[in-house]
C-alpha positions in Angstrom: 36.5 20.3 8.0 39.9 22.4 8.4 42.1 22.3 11.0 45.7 23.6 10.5 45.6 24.5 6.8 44.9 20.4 6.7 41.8 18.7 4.8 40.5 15.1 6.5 38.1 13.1 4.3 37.4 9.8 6.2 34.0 7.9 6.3 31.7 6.2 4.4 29.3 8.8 3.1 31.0 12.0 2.2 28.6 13.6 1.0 27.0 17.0 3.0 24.4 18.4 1.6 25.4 19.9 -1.6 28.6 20.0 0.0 30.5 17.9 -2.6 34.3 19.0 -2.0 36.4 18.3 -4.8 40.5 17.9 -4.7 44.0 17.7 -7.0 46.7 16.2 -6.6 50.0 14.6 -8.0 51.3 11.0 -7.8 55.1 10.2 -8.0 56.9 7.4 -6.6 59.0 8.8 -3.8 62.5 7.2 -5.5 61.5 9.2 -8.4 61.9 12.8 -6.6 65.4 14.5 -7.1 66.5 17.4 -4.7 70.3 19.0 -4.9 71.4 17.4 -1.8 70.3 13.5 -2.1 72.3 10.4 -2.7 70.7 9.7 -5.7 67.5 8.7 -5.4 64.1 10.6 -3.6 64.2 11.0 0.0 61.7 11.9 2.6 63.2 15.2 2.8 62.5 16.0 -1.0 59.2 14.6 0.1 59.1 17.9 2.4 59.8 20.2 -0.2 57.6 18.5 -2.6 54.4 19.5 0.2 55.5 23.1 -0.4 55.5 23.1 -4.0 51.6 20.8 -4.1 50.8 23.8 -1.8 51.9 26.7 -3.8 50.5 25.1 -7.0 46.7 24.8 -5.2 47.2 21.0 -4.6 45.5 19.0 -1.5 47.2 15.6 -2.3 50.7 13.8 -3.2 50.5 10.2 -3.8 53.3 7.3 -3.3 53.7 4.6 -4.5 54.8 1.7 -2.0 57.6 2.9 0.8 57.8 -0.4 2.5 61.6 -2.2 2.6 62.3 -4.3 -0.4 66.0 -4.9 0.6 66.8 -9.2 -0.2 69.4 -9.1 -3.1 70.5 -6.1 -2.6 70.5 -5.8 -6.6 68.1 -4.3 -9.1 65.8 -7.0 -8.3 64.3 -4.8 -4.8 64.1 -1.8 -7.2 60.7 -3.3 -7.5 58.2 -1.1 -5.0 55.3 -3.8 -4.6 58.0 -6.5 -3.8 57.6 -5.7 0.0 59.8 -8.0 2.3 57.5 -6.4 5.3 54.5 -4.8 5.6 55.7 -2.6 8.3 59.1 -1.2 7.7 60.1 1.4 6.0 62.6 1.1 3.2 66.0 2.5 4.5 67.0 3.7 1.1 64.5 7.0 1.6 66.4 8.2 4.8 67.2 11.9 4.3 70.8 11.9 5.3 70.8 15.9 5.4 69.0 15.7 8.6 70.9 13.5 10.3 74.2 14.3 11.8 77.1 14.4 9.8 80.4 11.9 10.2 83.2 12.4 12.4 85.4 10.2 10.6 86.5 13.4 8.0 87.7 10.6 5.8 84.8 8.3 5.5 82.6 11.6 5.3 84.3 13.0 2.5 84.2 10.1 0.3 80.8 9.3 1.1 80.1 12.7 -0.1 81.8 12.2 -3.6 80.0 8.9 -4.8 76.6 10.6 -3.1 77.3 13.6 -5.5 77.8 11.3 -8.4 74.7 9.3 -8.2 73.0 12.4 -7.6 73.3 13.6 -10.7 72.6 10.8 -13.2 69.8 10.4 -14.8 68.0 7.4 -13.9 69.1 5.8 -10.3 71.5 3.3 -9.7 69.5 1.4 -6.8 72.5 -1.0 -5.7 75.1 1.9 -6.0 72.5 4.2 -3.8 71.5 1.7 -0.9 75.1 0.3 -0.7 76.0 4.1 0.0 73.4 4.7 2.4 73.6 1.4 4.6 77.4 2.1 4.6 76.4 5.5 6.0 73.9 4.3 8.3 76.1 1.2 10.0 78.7 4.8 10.5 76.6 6.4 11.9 74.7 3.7 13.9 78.6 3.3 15.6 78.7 7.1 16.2 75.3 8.0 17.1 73.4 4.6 18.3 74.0 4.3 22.1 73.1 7.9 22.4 69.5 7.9 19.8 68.7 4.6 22.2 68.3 6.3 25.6 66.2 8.6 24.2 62.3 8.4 25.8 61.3 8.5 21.8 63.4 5.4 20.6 62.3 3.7 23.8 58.5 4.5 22.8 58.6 3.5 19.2 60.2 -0.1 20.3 57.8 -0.8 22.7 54.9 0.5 20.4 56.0 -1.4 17.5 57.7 -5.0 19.6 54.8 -6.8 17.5 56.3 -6.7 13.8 59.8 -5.1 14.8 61.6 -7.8 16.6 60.5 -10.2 14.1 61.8 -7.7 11.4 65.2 -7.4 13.2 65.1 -11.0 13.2 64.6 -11.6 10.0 67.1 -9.2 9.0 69.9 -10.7 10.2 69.2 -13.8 9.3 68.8 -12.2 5.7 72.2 -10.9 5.8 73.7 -13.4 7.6 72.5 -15.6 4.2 73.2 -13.0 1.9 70.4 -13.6 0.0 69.5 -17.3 0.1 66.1 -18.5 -0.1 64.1 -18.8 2.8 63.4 -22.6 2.9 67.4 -22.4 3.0 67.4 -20.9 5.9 68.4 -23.5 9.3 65.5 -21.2 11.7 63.0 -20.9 8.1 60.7 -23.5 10.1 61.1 -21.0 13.8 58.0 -20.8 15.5 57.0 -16.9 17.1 58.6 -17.4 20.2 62.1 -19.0 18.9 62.2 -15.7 16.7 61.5 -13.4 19.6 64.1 -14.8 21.4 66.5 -14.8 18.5 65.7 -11.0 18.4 66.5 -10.5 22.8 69.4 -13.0 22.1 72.2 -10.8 24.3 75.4 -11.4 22.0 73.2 -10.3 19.0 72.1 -7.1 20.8 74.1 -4.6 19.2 73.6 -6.3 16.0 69.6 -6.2 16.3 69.5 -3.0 17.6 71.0 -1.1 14.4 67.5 -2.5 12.4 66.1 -0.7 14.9 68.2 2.4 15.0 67.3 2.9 11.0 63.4 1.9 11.1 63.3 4.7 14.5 65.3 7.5 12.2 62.3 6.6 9.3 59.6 6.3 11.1 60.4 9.8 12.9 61.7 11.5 9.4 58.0 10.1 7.4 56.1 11.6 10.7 57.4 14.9 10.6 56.7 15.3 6.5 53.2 13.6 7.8 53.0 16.7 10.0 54.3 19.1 8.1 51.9 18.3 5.0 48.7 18.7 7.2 50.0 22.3 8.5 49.6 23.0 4.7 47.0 21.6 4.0 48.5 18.9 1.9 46.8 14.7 2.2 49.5 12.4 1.8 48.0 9.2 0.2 50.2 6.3 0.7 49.8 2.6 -1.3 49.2 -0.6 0.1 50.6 -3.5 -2.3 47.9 -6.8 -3.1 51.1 -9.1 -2.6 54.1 -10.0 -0.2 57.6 -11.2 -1.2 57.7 -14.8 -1.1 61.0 -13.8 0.9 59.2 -11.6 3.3 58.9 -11.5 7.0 55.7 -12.0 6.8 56.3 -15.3 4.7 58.7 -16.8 7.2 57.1 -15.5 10.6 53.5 -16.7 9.3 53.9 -19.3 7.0 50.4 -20.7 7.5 48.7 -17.5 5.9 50.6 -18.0 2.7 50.0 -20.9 -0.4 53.5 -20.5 -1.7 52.9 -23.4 -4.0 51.4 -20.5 -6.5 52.2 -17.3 -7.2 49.6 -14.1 -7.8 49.4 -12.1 -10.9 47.0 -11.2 -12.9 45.3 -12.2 -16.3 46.0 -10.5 -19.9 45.1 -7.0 -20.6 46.0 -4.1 -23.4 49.4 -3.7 -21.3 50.6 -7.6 -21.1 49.0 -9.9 -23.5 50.7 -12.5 -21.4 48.7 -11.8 -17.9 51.3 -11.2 -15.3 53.2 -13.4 -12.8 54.3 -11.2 -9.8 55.7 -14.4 -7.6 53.9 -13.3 -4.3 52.5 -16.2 -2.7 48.3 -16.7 -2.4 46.7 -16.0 0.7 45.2 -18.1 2.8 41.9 -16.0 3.5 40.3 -18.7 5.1 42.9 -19.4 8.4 43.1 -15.0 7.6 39.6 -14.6 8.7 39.7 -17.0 12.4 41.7 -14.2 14.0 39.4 -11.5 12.4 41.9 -10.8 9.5 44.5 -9.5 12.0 46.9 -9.6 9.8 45.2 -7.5 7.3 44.2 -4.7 10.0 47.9 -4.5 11.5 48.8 -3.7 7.8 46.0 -0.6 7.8 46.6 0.7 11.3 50.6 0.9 10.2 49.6 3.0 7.0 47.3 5.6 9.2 50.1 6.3 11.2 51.4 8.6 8.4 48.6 8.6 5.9 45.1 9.9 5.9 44.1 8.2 2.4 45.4 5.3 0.7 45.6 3.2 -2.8 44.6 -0.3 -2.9 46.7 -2.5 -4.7 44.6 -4.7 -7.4 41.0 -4.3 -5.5 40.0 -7.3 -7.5 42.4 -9.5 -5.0 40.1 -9.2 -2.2 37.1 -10.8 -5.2 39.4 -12.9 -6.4 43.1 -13.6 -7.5 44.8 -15.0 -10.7 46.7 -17.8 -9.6 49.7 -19.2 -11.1 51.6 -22.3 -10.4 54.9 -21.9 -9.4 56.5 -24.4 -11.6 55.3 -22.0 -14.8 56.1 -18.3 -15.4 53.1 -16.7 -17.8 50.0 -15.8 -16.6 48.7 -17.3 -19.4 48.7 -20.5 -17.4 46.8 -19.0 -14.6 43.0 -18.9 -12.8 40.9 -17.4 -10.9 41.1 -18.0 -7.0 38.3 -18.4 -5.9 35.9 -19.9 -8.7 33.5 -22.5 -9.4 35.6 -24.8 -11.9 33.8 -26.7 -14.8 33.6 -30.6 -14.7 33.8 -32.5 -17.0 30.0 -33.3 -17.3 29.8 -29.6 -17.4 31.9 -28.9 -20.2 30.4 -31.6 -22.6 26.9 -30.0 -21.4 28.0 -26.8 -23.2 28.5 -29.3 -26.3 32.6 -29.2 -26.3 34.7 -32.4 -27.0 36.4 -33.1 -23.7 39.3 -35.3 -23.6 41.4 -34.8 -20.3 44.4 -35.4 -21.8 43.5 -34.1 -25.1 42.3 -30.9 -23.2 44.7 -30.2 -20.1 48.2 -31.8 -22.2 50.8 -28.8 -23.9 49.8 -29.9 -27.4 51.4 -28.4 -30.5 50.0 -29.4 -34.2 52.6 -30.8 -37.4 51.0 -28.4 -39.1 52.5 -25.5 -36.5 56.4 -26.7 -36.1 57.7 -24.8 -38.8 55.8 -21.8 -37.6 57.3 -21.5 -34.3 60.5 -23.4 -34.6 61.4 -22.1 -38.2 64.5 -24.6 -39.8 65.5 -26.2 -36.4 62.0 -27.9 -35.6 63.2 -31.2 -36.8 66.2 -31.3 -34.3 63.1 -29.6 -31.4 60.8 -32.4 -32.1 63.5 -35.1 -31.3 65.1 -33.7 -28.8 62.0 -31.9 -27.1 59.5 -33.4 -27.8 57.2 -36.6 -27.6 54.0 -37.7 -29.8 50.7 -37.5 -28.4 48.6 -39.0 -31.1 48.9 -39.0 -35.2 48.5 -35.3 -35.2 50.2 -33.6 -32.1 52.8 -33.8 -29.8 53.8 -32.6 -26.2 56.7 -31.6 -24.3 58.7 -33.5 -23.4 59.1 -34.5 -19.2 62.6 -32.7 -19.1 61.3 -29.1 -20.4 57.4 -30.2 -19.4 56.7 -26.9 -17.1 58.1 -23.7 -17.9 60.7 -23.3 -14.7 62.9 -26.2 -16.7 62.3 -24.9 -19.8 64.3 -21.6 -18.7 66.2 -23.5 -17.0 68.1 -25.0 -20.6 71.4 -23.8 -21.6 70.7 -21.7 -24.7 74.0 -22.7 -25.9 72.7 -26.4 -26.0 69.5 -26.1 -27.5 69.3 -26.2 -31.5 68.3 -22.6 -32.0 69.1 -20.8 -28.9 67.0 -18.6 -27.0 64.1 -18.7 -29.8 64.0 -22.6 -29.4 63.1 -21.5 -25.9 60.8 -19.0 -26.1 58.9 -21.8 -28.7 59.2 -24.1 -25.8 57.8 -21.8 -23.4 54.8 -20.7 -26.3 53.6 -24.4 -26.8 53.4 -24.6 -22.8 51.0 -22.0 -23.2 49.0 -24.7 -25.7 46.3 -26.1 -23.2 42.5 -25.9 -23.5 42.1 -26.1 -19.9 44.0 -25.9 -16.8 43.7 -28.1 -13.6 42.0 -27.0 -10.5 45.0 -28.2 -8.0 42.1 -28.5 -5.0 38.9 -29.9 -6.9 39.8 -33.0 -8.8 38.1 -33.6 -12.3 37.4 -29.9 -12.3 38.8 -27.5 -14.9 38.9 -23.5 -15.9 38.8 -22.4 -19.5 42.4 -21.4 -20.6 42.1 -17.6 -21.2 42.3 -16.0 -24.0 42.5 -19.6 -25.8 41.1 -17.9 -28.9 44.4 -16.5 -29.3 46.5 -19.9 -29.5 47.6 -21.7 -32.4 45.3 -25.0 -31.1 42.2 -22.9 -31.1 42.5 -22.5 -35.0 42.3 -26.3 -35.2 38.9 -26.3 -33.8 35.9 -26.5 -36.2 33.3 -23.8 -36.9 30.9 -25.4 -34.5 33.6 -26.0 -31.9 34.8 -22.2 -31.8 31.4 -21.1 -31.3 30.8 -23.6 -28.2 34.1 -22.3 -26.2 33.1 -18.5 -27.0 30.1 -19.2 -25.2 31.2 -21.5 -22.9 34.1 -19.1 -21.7 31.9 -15.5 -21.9 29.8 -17.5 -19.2 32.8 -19.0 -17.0 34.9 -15.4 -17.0 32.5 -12.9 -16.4 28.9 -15.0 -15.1 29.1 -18.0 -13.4 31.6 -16.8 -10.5 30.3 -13.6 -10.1 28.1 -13.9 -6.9 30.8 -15.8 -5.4 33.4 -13.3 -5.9 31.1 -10.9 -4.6 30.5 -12.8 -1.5 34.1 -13.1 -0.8 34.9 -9.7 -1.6 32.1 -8.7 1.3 33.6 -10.8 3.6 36.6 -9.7 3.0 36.3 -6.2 2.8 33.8 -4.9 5.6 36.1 -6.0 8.4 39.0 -4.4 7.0 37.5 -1.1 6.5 35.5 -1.3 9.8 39.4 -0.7 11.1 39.9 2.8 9.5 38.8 6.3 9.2 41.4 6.4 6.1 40.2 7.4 2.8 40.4 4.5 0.7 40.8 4.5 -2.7 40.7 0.9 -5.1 43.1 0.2 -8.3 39.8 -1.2 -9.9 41.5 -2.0 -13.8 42.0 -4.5 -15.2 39.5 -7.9 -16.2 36.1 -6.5 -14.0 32.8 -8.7 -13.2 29.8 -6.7 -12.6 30.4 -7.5 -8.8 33.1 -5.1 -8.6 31.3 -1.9 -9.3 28.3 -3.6 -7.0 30.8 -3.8 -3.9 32.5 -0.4 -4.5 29.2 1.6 -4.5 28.2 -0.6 -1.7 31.3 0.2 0.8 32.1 3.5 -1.4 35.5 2.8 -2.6 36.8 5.2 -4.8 37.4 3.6 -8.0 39.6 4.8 -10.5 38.5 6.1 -13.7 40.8 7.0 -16.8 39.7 8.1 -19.6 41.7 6.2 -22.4 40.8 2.9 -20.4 37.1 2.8 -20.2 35.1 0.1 -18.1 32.3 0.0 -20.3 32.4 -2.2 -23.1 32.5 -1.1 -26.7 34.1 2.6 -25.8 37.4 3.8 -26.9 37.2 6.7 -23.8 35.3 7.0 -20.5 33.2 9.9 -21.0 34.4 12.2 -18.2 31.6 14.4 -17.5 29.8 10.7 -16.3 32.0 9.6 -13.8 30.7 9.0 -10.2 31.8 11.3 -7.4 33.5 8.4 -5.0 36.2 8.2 -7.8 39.6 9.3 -8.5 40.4 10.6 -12.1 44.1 10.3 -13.3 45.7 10.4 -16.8 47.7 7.5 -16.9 49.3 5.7 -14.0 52.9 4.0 -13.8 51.8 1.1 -15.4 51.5 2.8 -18.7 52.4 4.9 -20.8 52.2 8.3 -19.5 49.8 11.1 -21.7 52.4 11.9 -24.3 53.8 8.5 -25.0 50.6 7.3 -25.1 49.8 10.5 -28.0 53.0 9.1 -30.1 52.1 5.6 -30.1 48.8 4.8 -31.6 47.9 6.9 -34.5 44.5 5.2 -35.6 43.6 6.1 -31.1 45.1 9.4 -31.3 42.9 10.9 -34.3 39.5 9.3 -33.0 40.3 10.9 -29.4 41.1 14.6 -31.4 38.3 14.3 -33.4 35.1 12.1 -31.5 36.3 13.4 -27.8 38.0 17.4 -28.5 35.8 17.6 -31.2 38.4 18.8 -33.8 38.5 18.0 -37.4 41.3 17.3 -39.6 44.6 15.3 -38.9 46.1 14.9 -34.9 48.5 16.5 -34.4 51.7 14.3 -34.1 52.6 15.1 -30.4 50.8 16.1 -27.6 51.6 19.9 -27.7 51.4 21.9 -24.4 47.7 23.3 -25.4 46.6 19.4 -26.4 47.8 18.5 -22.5 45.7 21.4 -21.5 42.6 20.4 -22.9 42.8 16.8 -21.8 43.9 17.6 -18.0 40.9 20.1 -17.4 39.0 17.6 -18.6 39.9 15.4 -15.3 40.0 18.1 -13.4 36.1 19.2 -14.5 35.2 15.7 -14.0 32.9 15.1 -10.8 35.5 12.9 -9.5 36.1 13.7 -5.6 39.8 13.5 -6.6 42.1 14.2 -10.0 45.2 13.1 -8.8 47.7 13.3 -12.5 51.4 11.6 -12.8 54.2 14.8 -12.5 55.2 13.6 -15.9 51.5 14.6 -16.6 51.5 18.0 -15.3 54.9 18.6 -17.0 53.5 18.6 -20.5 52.0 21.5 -19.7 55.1 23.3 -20.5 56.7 23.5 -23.9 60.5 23.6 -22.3 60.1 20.2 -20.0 58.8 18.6 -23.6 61.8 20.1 -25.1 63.9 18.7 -22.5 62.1 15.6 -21.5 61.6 12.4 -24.2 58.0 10.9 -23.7 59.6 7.6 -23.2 62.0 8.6 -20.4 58.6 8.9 -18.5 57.0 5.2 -18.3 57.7 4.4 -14.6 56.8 0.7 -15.1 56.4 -2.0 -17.9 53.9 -4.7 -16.5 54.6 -6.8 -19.1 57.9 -7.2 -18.2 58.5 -9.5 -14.7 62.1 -7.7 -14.3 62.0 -4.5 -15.0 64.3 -1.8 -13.3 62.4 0.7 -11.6 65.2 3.5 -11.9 62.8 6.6 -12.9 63.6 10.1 -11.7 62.4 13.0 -12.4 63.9 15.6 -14.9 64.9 18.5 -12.7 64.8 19.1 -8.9 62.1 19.7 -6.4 64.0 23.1 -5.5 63.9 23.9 -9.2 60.5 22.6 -9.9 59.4 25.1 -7.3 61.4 28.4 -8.3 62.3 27.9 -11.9 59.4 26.4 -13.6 57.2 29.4 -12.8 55.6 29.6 -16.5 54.5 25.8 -15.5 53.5 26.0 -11.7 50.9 29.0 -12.8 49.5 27.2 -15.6 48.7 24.4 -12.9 47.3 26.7 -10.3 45.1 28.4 -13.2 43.9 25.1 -14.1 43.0 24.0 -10.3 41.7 27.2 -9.8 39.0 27.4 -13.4 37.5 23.7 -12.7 36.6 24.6 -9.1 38.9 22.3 -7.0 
């Protein structure tokens, strides 16, 4: 239905008749927008303008990527969107400072002017530059404006509607800045109980104080719901993104700590983008204590996103079947399992005709034979000082550099060899056959990708063939009803809370529950075309794809569509010739017509959505190519645990929308000839 130039999808069947409504849209994360008057880094009021120019291009939907407050460090390290210290607030660094008043103080006013004009205009953002700005205008303005926003009826209502999370959020705030930083389990009230924070939050010498969080999370909440209004008067769906994970330094963390296993940390396991499997450092969840109040917790989370969204991204779907789970004491995911799963014993594992030592098996071992491989000319000085025999043929680590925390923890200056001494150390903790189910004793899971490590080609013949068989069971059978079990449980409640669309990030490692459970509750998966699901395919085949799904071209964790044209040769010609069924050689780059092709081929798809990265739609245009390199583009590098989120786009919004004509028509035409 219509209703103001805005289109509402909610429900579990969507399907009317032959009625089979089909959308497009563009996802961009909102630091990445760049208007002529921010502070260096995407507001919400380029999020306005960018409604008008979806709407003038014959777009129904802009996607974000995670809005929610990051701020700890106060460095490059809360650049990271899925890093959330709250699950409710809105990050202060998106205020649009346009629409708020402007200084008194001429002198303070002016300068904050100049070092906002001089972010505005580099390249990539400087996040600590930006947010010191903007909190330095907001505390200003908080002294100017703050007694007079507070009596308002509005301020009153938004206080007493959100008392549940935000006193605890102004709470945890100060205590936050009044640690600058430190750890939570540093912290003299980290062990507070509910009511000692609430009363930490009335405390009347800390008023003023308290109030400013609550000043700044008023002035977002009322700027995001007036874009939220303003996009459904044009008939633009904002779809917003809820992250699988918590800070370990979150509010959440500290007000609830009995929700939270912060003991290990979530990731996920090794794909084509991080051989390694990923360590994010959010802490497990607790589903079981989750699910006695009827996952409140989860449901406060949904009902705060459908106050400004009408469709949102799930985070890593596959944490609701299961998550990889990492001990804290390592780093790689390599070193991770599956959470839940139905470990092997060790009655089990000899069943499947493997020769299982516990030590032998679960020990960091590293052969003679491999020393001079990994630690080159210094691995006589490594084995004495770092390591220990285990029998006549191997040897482990030894207790001071045993897990992989203390192996980074080694001055590289001390260490024969440096920082490639180190990264040997951290490779033979990788060396395990099996890893240690902390809550089962004498229960194991398969190391993956095991075949990969330098013990694996130490096993016989015989040997090799037991574990291939033995693991293809463990990782994608044996679990499987289980995970699908929990994901039910899980999932039904949660949705049962919301008329929001909802849409899964379904990539990744996927058991043959997760497709059963998303037709099921009909989650829209996600489909891409260069990462099929099926087995044995180079590319989805797009004119195949199931209606409750959302086609894109790349997403933020790779490399967008050009990048990924320039970097795999052998890929590139197969896709030219088997898939745009051209002969001879690829051409090089993805030229303006190539980008053409491979977009309407989303766009025809019967996916209910084809929602593209900007960088995406820009290759459309042979002056943006010319302008833009392919590798400026990548938003994200999974496989790298600190990367600086810092993207922005190449031009304004305000000159996206008037300048780029030759692009904005070629993306209407496009819309417009596959019938979205």
């Amino acid at each position: 239905a219509e209703a103001y130039g805005a289109v509402y999808l909610a429900g579990l069947c969507f399907r009317e008749g032959d009625y089979m409504p089909r959308y497009a849209g563009t996802v961009i994360p909102l630091f990445g927008l760049r208007s002529e008057n921010d502070w260096g880094i995407g507001d919400f009021g380029a999020l306005h303008q960018m409604v008008d120019w979806a709407a003038a291009t014959r777009q129904h939907m802009l996607q974000l990527l995670p809005i929610n407050d990051t701020t700890y460090t106060r460095t490059i390290r809360d650049s990271y969107p899925y890093n959330i210290v709250s699950v409710m607030a809105l990050h202060p660094i998106y205020i649009h400072i346009d629409a708020l008043p402007r200084l008194k103080d001429e002198a303070l006013w002016n300068e904050l002017i100049r070092r906002a004009q001089e972010l505005s205009v580099l390249e990539q953002t400087d996040y600590p530059a930006v947010l010191a700005l903007k909190e330095e205008y907001l505390h200003a303005l908080y002294r100017q404006e703050g007694a007079a926003v507070m009596r308002k009826k509005a301020f009153r209502q938004f206080v007493s509607s959100s008392a549940d999370w935000l006193d605890s959020y102004v709470a945890y705030c100060y205590l936050r800045d009044k640690y600058d930083g430190l750890p939570l389990h540093l912290w003299q009230e980290y062990t507070w109980d509910r009511a000692q924070i609430e009363r930490l939050a009335a405390a009347p010498e800390l008023k003023s104080e308290m109030n400013y969080y609550r000043f700044v999370q008023f002035l977002l909440h009322e700027q995001l719901q007036a874009v939220t209004l303003y996009a459904e008067h044009k008939g633009i769906l904002l779809k917003g993104d809820i992250p699988i994970g918590v800070s370990s330094h979150s509010a959440e963390v500290w007000l609830e700590p009995a929700l939270f296993d912060t003991e290990h940390a979530a990731g996920a396991p090794p794909d084509q983008f991080a051989e390694e499997g990923q360590n994010w450092g959010f802490p497990i969840y607790r589903w079981d204590v989750m699910s006695r109040n009827g996952f409140a917790w989860w449901r406060k989370r949904f009902e705060g996103m459908a106050a400004y969204f009408k469709a949102f991204r799930i985070d890593h779907i596959l944490g609701f079947f299961r998550i990889w789970e990492v001990p804290t004491k390592q780093v790689s995911g390599l070193l991770g399992h599956f959470n839940p799963a139905l470990p092997l014993t060790e009655k089990e594992i000899k069943e499947y005709g493997f020769p299982f030592d516990r030590q032998f098996c679960t020990l960091p071992l590293i052969h003679t034979d491999d020393l001079q491989r990994v630690f080159g000319r210094y691995a006589g000085e490594v084995l004495v000082g770092y390591l220990r025999p285990f029998d006549a043929n191997y040897f482990t680590l030894d207790l001071k550099c045993f897990y992989q925390t203390d192996i980074l923890a080694l001055d590289p200056d001390s260490v024969p060899g440096g920082n490639d001494t180190i990264a040997g150390l951290m490779r033979v903790a990788t060396e395990v056959c099996f890893v240690i189910d902390p809550e089962k004793p004498g229960s194991f899971h398969p190391r993956i990708s095991f075949e990969r490590t330098l013990r694996y080609s130490h096993l016989n013949i015989e040997e090799k063939r037991v574990w291939q068989r033995m693991s293809e069971d463990y990782f994608y059978k044996r679990n499987d009803a289980l995970w699908k079990e929990t994901a039910l449980s899980h999932l039904i409640p949660l949705l049962s809370s919301t008329d929001m669309l909802v849409c899964a990030e379904d990539l990744g490692m996927i058991p043959p529950a997760v497709p059963e459970v998303m037709e099921q509750l009909q989650l829209l998966s996600l489909v891409l075309e260069r990462t099929p699901k099926n087995l044995g395919q180079d590319f989805a085949d797009m004119e195949r794809q199931p209606y409750c799904s959302v086609c894109t071209t790349s997403t933020h964790d790779m490399p967008p569509m050009r990048l990924w044209w320039q970097q795999n040769e052998a890929l590139r010609q197969r896709y030219y010739t088997q898939v745009l069924g051209e002969e001879g050689s690829a051409p090089e780059v993805c030229t303006p017509d190539l980008a053409r092709r491979i977009l309407m081929r989303h766009l025809k798809a019967a996916s209910m959505l084809a929602i593209f990265p900007l960088s995406d739609w820009m290759a459309l245009s042979v002056d943006l190519q010319r302008m833009v390199p392919p590798e400026s583009e990548q938003i994200n590098h999974p496989e790298d645990s600190h990367h600086y989120w810092c993207y922005r786009m190449p031009m304004t919004v305000e000159a996206l929308t008037a300048d780029c004509k030759e692009l904005n028509e070629a993306i209407s035409a496009l819309i417009r000839a596959s019938g979205r």
